[in-house]
C-alpha positions as CSV (number, residue, x, y, z in Angstrom):
1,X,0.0,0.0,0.0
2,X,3.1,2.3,0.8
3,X,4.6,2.0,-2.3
4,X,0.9,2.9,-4.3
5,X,0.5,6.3,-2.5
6,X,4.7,7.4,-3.5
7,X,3.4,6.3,-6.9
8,X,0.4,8.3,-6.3
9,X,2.6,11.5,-4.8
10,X,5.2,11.0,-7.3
11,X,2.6,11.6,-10.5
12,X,1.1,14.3,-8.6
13,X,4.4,16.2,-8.0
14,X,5.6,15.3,-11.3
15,X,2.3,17.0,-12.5
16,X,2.8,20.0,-10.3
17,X,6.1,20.6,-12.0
18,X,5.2,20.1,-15.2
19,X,2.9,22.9,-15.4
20,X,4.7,24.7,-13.2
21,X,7.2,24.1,-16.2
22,X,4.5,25.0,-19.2
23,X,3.6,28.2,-17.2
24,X,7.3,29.3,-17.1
25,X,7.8,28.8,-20.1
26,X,4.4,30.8,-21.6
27,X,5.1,33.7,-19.7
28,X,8.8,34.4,-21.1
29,X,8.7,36.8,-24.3
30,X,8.6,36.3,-27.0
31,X,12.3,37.7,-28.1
32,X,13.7,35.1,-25.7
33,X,11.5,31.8,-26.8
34,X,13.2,32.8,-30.0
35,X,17.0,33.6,-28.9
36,X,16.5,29.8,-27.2
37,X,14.2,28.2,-30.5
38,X,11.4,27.6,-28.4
39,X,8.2,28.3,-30.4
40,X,5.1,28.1,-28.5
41,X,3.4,25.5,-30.3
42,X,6.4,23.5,-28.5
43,X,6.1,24.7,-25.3
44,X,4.3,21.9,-23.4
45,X,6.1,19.1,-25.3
46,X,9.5,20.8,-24.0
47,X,8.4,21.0,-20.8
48,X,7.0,17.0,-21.0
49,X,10.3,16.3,-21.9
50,X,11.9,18.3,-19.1
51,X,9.7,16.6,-16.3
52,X,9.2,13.2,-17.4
53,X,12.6,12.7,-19.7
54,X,12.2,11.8,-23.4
């Protein structure tokens, strides 16, 4: 039962960081998504990849 609920706190954490990851990401401008080739469209697979590796 123990190691369920780390599954269970792991996804949720893992969750928390991801769009803690996509909102970061949204919010920078425009200029800079550029400068580092990040095009919106992209942003929530880069930050997928970032949380939960590739």
């Amino acid at each position: 039962m123990k190691a369920f609920l780390n599954r269970i706190v792991t996804a949720i954490r893992k969750r928390a960081a991801y769009e803690h990851t996509v909102a970061a990401l949204s919010r920078l401008p425009l200029d800079v998504k550029l400068d580092l080739d990040i095009y919106q469209g992209d942003v929530r697979a880069i930050a997928h990849r970032a949380v939960y590796g590739a």
